[in-house]
C-alpha positions in Angstrom: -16.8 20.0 9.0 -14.1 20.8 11.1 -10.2 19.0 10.6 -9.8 16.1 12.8 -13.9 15.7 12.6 -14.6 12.1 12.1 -16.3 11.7 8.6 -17.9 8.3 8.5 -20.6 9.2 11.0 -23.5 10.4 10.6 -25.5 12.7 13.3 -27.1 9.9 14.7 -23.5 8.3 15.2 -24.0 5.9 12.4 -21.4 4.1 10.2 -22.2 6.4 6.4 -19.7 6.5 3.3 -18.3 10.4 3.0 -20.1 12.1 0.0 -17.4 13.1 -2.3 -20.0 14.3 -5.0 -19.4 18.1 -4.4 -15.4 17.9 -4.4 -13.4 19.0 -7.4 -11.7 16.4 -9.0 -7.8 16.6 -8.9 -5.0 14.4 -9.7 -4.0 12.3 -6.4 -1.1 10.2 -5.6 0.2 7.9 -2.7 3.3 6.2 -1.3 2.8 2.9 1.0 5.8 0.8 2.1 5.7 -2.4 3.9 8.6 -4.3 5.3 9.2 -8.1 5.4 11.4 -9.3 8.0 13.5 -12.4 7.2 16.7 -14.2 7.6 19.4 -13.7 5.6 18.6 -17.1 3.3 15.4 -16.6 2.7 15.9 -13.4 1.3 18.7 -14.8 -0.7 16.7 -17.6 -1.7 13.9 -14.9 -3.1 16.7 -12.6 -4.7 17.9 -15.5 -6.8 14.2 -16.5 -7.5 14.7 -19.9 -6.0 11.7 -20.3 -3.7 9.7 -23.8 -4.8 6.6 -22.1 -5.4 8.0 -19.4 -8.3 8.7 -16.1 -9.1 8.1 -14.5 -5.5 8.6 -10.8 -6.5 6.7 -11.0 -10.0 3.2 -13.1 -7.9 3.7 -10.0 -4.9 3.7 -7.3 -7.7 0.4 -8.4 -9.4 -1.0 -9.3 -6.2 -0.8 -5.7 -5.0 -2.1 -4.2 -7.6 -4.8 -6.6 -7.6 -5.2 -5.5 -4.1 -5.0 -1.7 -4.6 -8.3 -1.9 -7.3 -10.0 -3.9 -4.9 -9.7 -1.7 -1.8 -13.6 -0.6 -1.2 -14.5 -4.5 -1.7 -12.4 -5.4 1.5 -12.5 -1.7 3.5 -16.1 -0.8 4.6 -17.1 2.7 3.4 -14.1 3.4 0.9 -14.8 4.9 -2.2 -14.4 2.9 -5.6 -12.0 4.3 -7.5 -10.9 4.5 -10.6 -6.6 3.9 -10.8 -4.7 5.9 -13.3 -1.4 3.3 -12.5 -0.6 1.2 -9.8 2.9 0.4 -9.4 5.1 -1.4 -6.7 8.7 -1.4 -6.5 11.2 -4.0 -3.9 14.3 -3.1 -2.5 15.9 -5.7 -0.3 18.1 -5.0 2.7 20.3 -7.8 2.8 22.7 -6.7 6.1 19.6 -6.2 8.0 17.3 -9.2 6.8 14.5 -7.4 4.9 12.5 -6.8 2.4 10.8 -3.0 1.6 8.0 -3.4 -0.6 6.8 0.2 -1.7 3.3 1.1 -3.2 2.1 3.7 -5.7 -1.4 4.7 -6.6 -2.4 7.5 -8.8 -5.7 8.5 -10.3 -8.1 11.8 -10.7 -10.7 11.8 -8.9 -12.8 13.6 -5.8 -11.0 11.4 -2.8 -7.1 10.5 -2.0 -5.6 7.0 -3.1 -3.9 6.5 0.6 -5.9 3.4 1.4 -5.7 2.0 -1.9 -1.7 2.5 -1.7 -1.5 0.7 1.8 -3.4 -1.9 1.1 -1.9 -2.6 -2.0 1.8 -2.8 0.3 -0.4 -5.5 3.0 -1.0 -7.6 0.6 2.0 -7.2 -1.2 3.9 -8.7 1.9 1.2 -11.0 2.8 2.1 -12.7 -0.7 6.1 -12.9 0.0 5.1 -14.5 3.8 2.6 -17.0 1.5 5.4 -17.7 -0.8 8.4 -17.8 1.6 6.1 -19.8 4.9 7.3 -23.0 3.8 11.1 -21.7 4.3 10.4 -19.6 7.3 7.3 -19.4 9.1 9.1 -16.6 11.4 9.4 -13.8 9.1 7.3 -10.7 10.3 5.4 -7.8 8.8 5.9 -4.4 9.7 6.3 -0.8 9.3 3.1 -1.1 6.6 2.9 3.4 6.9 1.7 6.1 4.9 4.9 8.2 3.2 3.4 10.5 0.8 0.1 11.8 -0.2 -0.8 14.6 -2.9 -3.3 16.4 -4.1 -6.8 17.5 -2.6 -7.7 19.6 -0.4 -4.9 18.7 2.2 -2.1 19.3 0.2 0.8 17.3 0.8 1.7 15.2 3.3 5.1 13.7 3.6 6.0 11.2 6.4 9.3 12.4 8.1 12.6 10.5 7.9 11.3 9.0 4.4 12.7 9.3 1.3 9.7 11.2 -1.0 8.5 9.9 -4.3 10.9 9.7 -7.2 10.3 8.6 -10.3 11.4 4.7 -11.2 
């Protein structure tokens, strides 16, 4: 298969899951941020974990990694994986009215964690815009990007003008 090929077709053109059976097994690891705009009081309001409906951060955290172990039930032809860890970190950018929700997916296994990692950000923010909608229905979602990938057969891949994976 050539790079750039498309994989989840068959000859025929048909929609197929990539068979991963032949690939070596390697540790693999992904970075996923997200950003939540907001105003400036609603992110105060979730900093000082005064939003009516709880703890905003601690319901986004296990509803990521929730999300990240259910990736192939929600994306057609994704692999089920198993997750070594599953981790997800907020930094709030209070001068410019946002929210950075970042994603980390590790396991060991024949295929990348990349869409496990993004979709574990998505919903991630789609829980603080659940939580925060009564307060602001005009907060946005964006930025939701791949910033790092490792391991398999592609190497590395680091998304320019991020910072790279660090250890919490």
């Amino acid at each position: 298969m050539e790079k750039g090929e498309l994989t989840h077709l068959d000859e025929e053109g048909a929609a197929r899951m990539v068979d991963v059976s032949q690939k070596e097994p390697s540790h693999r690891m992904a970075v996923a941020r997200a950003r939540v705009r907001m105003g400036r009081e609603t992110l105060e309001m979730l900093l000082k974990g005064k939003a009516a409906k709880g703890d905003v951060l601690a319901v986004a955290r296990v509803a990521g990694i929730m999300a990240a172990k259910k990736t192939s039930d929600l994306i057609p032809l994704c692999h089920p994986l198993s997750l070594s860890s599953v981790s997800l970190h907020f930094s709030p950018n209070a001068p410019e009215g946002f929210l950075e929700i970042e994603a980390r997916v590790q396991s060991y296994g024949p295929t990348g964690v990349e869409m496990e990692a993004l979709t574990a950000a998505s919903i991630a923010a789609l829980t603080v815009y659940d939580m925060l909608k009564g307060v602001e229905r005009g907060m946005t979602i964006e930025a939701i990007r791949l910033v790092e990938k490792r391991g398999g057969a592609s190497g590395l891949f680091r998304r320019e003008g991020e910072e790279p994976w660090t250890e919490v």
